[in-house]
C-alpha positions in Angstrom: 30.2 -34.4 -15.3 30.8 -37.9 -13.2 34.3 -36.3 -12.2 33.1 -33.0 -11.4 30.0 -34.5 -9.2 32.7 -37.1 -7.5 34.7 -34.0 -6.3 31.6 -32.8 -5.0 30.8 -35.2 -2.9 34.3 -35.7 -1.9 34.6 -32.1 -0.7 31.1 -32.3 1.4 32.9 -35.4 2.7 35.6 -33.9 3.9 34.2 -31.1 4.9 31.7 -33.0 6.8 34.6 -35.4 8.5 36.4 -32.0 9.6 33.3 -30.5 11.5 33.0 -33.7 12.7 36.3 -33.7 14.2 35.8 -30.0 15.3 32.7 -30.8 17.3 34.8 -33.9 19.0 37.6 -31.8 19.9 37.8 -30.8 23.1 38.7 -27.5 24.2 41.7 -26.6 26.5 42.0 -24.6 29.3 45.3 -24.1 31.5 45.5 -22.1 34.2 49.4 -22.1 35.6 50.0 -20.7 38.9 52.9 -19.2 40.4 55.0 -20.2 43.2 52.0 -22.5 44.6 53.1 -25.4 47.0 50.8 -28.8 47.0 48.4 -27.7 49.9 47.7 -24.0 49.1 44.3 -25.0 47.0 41.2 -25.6 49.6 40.7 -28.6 47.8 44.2 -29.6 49.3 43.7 -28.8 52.2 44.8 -25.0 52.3 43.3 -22.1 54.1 42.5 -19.7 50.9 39.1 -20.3 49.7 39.4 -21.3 45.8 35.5 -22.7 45.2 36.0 -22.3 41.0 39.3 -24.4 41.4 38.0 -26.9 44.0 34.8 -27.6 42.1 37.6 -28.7 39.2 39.0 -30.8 41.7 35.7 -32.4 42.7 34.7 -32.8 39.0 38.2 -33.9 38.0 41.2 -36.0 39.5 43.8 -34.3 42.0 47.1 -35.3 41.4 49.4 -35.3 45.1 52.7 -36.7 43.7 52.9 -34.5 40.5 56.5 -33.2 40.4 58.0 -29.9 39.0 61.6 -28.0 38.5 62.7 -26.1 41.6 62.2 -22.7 39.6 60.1 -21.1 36.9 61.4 -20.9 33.6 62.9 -24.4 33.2 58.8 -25.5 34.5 57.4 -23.8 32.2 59.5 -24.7 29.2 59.1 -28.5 29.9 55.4 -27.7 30.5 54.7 -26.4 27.3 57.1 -28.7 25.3 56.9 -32.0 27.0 60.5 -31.9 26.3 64.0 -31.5 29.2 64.4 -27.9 30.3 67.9 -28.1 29.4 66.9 -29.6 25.7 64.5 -26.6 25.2 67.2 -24.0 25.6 65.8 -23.2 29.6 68.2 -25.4 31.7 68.3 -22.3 34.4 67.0 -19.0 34.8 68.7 -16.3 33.1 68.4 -14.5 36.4 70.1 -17.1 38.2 72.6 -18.4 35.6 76.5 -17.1 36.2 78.0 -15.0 33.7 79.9 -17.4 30.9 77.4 -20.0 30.7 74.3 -18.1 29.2 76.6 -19.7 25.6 76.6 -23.3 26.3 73.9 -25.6 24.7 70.8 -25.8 26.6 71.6 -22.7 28.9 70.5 -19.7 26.7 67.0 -19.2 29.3 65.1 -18.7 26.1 63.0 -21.4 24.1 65.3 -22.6 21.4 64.3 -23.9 17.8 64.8 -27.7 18.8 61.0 -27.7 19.9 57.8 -27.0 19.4 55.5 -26.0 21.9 51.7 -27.4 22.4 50.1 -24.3 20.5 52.1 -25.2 17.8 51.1 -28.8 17.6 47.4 -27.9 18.7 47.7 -25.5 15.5 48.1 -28.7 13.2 44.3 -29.8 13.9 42.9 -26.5 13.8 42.5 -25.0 17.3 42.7 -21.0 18.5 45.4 -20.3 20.6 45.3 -18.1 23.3 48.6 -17.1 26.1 47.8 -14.5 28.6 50.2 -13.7 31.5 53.4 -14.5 32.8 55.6 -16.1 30.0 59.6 -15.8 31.0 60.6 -18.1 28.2 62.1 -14.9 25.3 61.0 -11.8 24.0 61.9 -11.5 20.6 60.8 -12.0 17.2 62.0 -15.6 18.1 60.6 -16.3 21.4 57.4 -14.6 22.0 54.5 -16.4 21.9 53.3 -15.7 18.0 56.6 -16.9 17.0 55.7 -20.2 19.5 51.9 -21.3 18.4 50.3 -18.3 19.7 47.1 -16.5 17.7 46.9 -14.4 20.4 48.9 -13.3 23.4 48.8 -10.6 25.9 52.0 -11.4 28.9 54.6 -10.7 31.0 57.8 -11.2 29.6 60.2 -11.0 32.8 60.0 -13.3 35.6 57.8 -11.5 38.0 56.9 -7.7 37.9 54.3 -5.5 40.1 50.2 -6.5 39.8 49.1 -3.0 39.5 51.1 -1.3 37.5 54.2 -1.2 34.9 57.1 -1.8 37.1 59.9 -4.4 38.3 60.5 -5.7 41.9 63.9 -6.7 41.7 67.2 -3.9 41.2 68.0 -6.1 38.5 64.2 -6.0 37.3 63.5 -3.0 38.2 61.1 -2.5 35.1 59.0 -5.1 33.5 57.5 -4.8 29.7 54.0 -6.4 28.5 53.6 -7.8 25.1 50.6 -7.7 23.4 50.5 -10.0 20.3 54.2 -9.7 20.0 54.8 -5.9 20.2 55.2 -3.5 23.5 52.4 -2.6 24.7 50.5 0.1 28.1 48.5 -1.4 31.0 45.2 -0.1 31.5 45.1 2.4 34.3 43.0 0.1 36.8 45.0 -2.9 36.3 45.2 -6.1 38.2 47.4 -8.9 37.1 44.3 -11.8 37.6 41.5 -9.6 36.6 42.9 -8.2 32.8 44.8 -12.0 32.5 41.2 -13.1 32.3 40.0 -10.2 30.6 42.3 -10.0 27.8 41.6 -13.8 27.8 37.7 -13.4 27.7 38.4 -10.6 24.6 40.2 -13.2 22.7 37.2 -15.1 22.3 35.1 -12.1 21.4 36.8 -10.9 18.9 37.5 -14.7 17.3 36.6 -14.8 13.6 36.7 -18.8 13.7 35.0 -18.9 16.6 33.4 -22.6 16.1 37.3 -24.0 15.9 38.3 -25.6 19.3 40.6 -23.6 21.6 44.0 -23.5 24.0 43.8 -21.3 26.3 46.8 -20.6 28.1 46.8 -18.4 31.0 49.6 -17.9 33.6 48.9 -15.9 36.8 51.6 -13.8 38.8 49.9 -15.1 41.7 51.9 -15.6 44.3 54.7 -14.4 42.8 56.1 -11.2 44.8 55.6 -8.7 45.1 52.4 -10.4 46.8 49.6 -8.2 46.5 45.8 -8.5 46.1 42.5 -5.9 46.7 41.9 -5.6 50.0 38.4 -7.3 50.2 40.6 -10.3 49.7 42.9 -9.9 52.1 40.6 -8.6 55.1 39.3 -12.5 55.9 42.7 -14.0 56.2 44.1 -11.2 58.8 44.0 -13.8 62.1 44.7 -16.9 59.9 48.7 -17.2 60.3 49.2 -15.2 63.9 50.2 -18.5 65.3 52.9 -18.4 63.0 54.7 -20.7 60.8 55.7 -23.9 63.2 52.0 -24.0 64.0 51.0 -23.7 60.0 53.5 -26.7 59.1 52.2 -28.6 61.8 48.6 -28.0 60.5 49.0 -28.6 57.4 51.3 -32.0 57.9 48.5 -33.2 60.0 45.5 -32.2 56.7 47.9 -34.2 54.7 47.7 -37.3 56.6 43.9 -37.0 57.3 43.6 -36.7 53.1 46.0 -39.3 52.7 48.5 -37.2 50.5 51.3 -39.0 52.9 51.0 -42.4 55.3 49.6 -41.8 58.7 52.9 -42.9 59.8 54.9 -40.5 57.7 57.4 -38.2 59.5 58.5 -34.1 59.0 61.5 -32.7 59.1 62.4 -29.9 61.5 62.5 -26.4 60.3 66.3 -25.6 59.3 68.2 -24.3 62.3 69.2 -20.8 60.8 65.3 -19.9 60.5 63.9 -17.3 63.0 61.5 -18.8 65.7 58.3 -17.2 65.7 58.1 -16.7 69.6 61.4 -15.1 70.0 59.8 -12.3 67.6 58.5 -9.2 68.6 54.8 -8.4 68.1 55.1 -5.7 65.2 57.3 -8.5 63.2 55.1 -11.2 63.9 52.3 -8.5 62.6 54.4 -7.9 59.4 54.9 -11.5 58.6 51.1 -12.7 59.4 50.2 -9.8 57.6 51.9 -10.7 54.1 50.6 -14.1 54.9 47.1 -13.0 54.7 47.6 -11.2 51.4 48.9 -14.2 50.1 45.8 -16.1 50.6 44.2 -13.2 49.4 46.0 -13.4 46.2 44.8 -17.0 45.2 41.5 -15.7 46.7 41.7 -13.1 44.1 43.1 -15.2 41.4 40.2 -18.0 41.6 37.4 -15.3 41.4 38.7 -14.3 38.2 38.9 -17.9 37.0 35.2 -18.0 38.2 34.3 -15.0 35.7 36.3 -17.3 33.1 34.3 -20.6 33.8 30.9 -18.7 33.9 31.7 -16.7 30.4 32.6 -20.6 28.9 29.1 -21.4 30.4 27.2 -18.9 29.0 28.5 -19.3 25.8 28.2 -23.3 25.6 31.8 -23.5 25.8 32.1 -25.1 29.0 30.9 -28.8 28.7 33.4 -29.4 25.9 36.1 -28.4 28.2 39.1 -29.7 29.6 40.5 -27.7 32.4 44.4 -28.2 33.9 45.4 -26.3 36.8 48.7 -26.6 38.1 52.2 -24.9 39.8 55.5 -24.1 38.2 57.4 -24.7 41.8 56.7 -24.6 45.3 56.9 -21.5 47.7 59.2 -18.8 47.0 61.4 -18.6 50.3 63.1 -15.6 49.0 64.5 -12.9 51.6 62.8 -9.6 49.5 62.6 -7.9 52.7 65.4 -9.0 54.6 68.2 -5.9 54.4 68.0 -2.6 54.2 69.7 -2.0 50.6 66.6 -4.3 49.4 64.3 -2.0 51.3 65.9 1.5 50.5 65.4 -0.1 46.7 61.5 -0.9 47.2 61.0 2.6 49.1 63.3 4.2 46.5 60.7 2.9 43.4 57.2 3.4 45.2 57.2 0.0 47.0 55.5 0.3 50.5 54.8 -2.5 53.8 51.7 -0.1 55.4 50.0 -2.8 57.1 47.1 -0.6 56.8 46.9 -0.5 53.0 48.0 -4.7 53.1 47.7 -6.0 49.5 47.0 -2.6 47.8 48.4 -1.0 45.1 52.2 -0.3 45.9 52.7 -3.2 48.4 55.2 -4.8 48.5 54.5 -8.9 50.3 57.0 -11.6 50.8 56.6 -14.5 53.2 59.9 -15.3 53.7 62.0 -18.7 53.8 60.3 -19.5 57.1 56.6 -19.1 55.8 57.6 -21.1 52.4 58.8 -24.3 54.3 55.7 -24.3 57.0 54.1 -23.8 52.9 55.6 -26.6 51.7 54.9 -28.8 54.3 54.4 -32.3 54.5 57.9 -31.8 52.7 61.2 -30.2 53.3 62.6 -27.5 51.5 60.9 -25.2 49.2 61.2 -23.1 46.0 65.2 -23.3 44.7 65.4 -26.4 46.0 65.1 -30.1 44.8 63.5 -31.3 48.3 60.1 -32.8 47.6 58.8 -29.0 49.0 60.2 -27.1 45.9 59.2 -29.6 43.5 56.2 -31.3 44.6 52.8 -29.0 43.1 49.3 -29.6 42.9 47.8 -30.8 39.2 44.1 -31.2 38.8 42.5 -32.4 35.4 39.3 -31.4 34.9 36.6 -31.5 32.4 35.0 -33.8 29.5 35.8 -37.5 29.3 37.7 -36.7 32.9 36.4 -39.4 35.5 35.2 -37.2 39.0 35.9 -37.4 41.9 39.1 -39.3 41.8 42.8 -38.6 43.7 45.6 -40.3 42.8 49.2 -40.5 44.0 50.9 -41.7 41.1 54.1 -40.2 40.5 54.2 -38.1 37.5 56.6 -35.1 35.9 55.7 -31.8 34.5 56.6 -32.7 30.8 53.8 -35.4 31.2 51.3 -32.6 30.3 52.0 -32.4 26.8 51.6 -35.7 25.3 48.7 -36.1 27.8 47.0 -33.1 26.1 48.5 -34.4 22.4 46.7 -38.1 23.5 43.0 -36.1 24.3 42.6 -34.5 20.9 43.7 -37.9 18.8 47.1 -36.7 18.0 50.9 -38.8 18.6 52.2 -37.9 21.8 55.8 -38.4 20.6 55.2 -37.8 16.9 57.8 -34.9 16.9 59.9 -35.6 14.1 63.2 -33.5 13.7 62.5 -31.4 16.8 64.1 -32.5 20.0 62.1 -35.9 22.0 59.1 -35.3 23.9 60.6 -36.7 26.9 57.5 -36.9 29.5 54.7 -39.4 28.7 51.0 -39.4 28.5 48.3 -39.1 31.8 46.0 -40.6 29.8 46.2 -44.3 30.7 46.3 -43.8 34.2 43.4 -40.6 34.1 41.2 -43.9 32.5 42.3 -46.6 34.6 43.9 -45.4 38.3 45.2 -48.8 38.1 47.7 -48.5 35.6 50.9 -46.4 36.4 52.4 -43.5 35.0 55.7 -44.8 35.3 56.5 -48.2 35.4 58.8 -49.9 38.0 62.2 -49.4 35.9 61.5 -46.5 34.5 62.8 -43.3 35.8 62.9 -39.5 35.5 65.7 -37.0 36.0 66.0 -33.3 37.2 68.8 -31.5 37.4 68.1 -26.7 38.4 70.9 -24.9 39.0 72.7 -27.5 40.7 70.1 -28.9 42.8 69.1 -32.6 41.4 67.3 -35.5 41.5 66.7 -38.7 40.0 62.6 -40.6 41.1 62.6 -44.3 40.1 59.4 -46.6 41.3 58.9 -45.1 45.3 63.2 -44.1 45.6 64.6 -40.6 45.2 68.2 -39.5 44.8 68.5 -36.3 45.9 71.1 -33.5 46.1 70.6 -30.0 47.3 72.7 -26.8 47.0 73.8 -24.1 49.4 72.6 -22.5 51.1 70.1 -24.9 52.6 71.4 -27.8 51.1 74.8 -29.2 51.7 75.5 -30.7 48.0 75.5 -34.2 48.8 73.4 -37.1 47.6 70.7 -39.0 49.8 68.1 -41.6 48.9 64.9 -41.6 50.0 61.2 -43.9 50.0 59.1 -41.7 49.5 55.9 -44.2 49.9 57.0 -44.5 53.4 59.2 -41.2 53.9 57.5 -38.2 51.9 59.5 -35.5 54.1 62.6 -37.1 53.2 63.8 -37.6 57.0 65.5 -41.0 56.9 68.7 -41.0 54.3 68.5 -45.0 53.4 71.4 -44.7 51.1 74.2 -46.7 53.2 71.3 -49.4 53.7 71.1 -50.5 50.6 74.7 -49.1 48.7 73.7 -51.0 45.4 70.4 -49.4 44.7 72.0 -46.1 45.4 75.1 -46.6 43.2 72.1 -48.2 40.4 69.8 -44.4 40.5 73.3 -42.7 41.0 74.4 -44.3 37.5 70.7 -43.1 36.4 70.9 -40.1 37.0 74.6 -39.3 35.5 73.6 -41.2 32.1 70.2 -38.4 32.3 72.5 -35.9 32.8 75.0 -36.2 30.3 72.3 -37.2 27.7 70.4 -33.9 27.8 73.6 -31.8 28.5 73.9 -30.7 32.0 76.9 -28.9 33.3 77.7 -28.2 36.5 77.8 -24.4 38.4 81.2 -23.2 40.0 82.3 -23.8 43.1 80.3 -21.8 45.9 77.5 -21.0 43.4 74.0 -20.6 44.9 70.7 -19.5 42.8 69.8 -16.8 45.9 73.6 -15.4 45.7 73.6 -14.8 41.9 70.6 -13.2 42.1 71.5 -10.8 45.4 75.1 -10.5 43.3 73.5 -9.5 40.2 71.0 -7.5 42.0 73.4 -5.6 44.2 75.7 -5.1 40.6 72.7 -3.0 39.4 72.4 -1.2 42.1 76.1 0.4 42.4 75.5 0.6 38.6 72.8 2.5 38.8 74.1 4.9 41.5 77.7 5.2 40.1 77.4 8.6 40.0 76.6 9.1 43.5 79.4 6.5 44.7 82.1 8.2 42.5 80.9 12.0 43.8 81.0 10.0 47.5 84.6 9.4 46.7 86.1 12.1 45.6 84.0 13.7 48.4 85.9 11.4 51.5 88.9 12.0 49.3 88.7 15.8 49.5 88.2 15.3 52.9 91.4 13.6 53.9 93.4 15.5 51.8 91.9 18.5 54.0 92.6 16.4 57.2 95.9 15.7 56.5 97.0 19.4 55.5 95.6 20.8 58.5 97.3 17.9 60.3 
């Protein structure tokens, strides 16, 4: 009878220890955006109006030096792994990778078996997991998110697709497929990518059996991913905004940066690149077109933080919200892609229901892009943009929000995208690089430095590596090693202060030849320790994608060309008999 009254008591122990540890638990929140440069939240200095994610930023600490990849899927593998995007199997995009490599280690573009991600580790201490969105990391039994943590999921599994409706944007994407729990699944007939993210999201927690377990909620927005598009009482405020165009936007939002003191006063910006369009030498319908698809833009994150406001309020009204920890954050920086820039790309969007009515801006069918020159004025305080290694296609906003988070706080502490995961491992009591037999968590904890501003992410010695589609770099204490590829970049290696010289306008490399030869030796040990190999001669991540886009394209019309041929060949055979 003692026995059986000591295992009595032990069980309401424990079971009393693990409600304990339920209530304790925070809950966690992240909202991923896409394609969002540093200053495109109000609360960093932008012209969209996000209140729901600048009230996080007031009642949580803005990160300004928080660093990315160049491009999607290698962010969001290291964001949900802590671990290299070349160790988790996402080194490039698929998209982007040339044919022959999609076999070497690390280069596959789907989440391999060597990690876990942080649903699966948050399933170890008995949280709900929840992915809605944009996931570009697999889609099969393998690689979908129930295989990957997951209770629930509801996403996108290609790398960008239209917000209203069932379709691709790309020749070589010209559909797109929705998963819902790991099987194909229809869009609702009055979709919109933000609002049914949050929806699916909000019916997630309804339907929860445990619903007094903590959660993850992971949701990853298309916005402002093209094709840019958003309802039109979004877009209608933002119509005058850009008209001044993009030299006037980069120099507006390089002087916000200073007045927040994102960069020194003294800080310099680089020039726009030389092969850009100049905004004055425009006509008036382009610069209409291109101010136009600006204003949806800002629409779109308009759009996109209204939803997260229905999000935050259902958390309230449910007592959800106090016990919350919210992350917002980028994958890369603008997307500077030409989608609109030659005619076979616009006989394609006209060909599959795309339209650029400036009348129905934003509404189903349209088909936005801002363009390279837009992305950099974007980017700005930096240089470059989305494909690119330049502090402007790397450089995102982070904000941590929520219980135990200190307010009101900005910091410009350098810190990398794999940081998020043994930050979010530290805040529910479990070993950031406790990850036995999987591959390292490479990133390290926030943590520290969220409690204590004082203390550095990174100490002086310590550094990071990057290495997209052959665009790298190597951050050690306030230096950078850089090296961009074509066709923007010239594929050689400069060093930069970025304390002093955020824009990365002064190469200091042949000033001090021993440091640089020190982060160069850095960054090739980095590289060969997680496996990355180098693109062919002449590769560029644009070209392969145009390449592989204009492939599906004479693919898909093959019929038409051959008829075509046989037709001019009839032809000259009658030409040359009548001759």
């Amino acid at each position: 009878m003692k026995v059986q009254n000591i295992i009595i008591c032990l069980f309401v122990f424990l079971s009393v220890q693990a409600s304990s540890q339920t209530e304790t638990q925070p809950n966690i929140v992240l909202l991923l955006v896409d394609d969002s440069g540093l200053m495109d939240f109000g609360s960093f200095g932008g012209e969209a109006h996000t209140s729901h994610i600048d009230q996080l930023a007031q009642q949580g600490m803005m990160f300004t030096n928080f660093h990315t990849s160049p491009v999607c899927s290698p962010s969001r593998a290291m964001l949900v792994t802590g671990t290299d995007s070349h160790l988790a199997g996402v080194a490039n995009l698929p998209e982007m990778l040339p044919n022959g490599y999609e076999n070497e280690p690390g280069y596959g573009g789907v989440l391999n078996n060597r990690v876990q991600t942080i649903a699966t580790r948050l399933k170890e201490v008995g949280y709900n997991t929840y992915v809605t969105g944009k996931w570009h990391l697999g889609h099969n039994e393998n690689t979908l998110p129930p295989a990957r943590g997951f209770d629930r999921s509801f996403i996108l599994g290609a790398s960008g697709a239209d917000n209203y409706e069932a379709k691709g944007y790309l020749p070589m994407k010209a559909t797109a497929q929705w998963y819902t729990d790991g099987k194909k699944t229809e869009l609702p007939d009055d979709f919109y990518s933000s609002k049914d993210y949050i929806n699916q999201t909000i019916g997630f927690h309804e339907s929860e059996q445990n619903s007094d377990a903590p959660f993850f909620s992971f949701i990853s927005f298309q916005a402002i991913h093209a094709p840019i598009q958003a309802p039109k009482k979004f877009v209608e405020p933002y119509l005058d905004v850009y008209k001044e165009g993009w030299s006037a936007l980069r120099q507006k939002r390089f002087e916000k940066a200073k007045e927040m003191g994102i960069i020194p006063v003294t800080a310099a910006m680089n020039n726009m690149f030389p092969q850009f369009k100049k905004w004055e030498q425009l006509t008036q319908e382009e610069k209409d077109v291109y101010s136009t698809d600006m204003a949806v833009t800002a629409g779109m994150l308009e759009a996109m933080d209204f939803h997260i406001g229905r999000y935050i309020s259902y958390l309230k009204e449910k007592g959800l919200y106090e016990n919350t920890v919210f992350v917002v954050t980028s994958d890369n920086g603008p997307d500077g892609g030409n989608f609109k820039g030659n005619v076979v790309m616009q006989k394609w969007q006209k060909k599959h229901g795309y339209h650029s009515d400036k009348n129905r801006a934003g509404e189903k069918g349209y088909f936005g892009a801002i363009g390279p020159e837009f992305a950099f004025a974007l980017a700005s305080p930096f240089s470059f943009f989305k494909y690119y290694t330049g502090e402007g296609g790397v450089r995102t906003p982070l904000i941590i929000s929520g219980k135990n988070i200190p307010s009101g706080q900005q910091t410009n502490a350098f810190c990398f995208i794999t940081d998020i995961v043994p930050t979010l491992l530290e805040l529910v009591g479990m070993e950031p690089k406790s990850n036995k037999l999987y591959a390292p968590i490479t990133g390290k904890s926030l943590w520290p430095h969220i409690q204590d501003s004082s203390m550095p992410v990174y100490n002086e010695n310590e550094g990071v590596g990057l290495e997209v589609a052959n665009s790298s770099a190597y951050y050690q204490g306030d230096l950078k090693i850089v090296k961009n590829n074509i066709p923007l970049g010239d594929n050689k290696w400069y060093m930069y202060n970025l304390k002093t010289d955020p824009g990365e306008t002064k190469d200091i490399a042949k000033l001090f030849p021993e440091k640089f030869n020190e982060l160069m030796r850095a960054y090739n040990e980095y590289a060969k320790s997680v496996g990355v190999i180098e693109m062919e001669e002449g590769y560029s991540a644009e070209g392969e994608v145009g390449k592989k886009s204009l492939i599906k394209i004479l693919q898909n019309n093959a019929v038409y060309i051959f008829g075509f041929i046989l037709f001019m060949i009839g032809l000259f055979w009658y030409w040359r008999k009548r001759r």
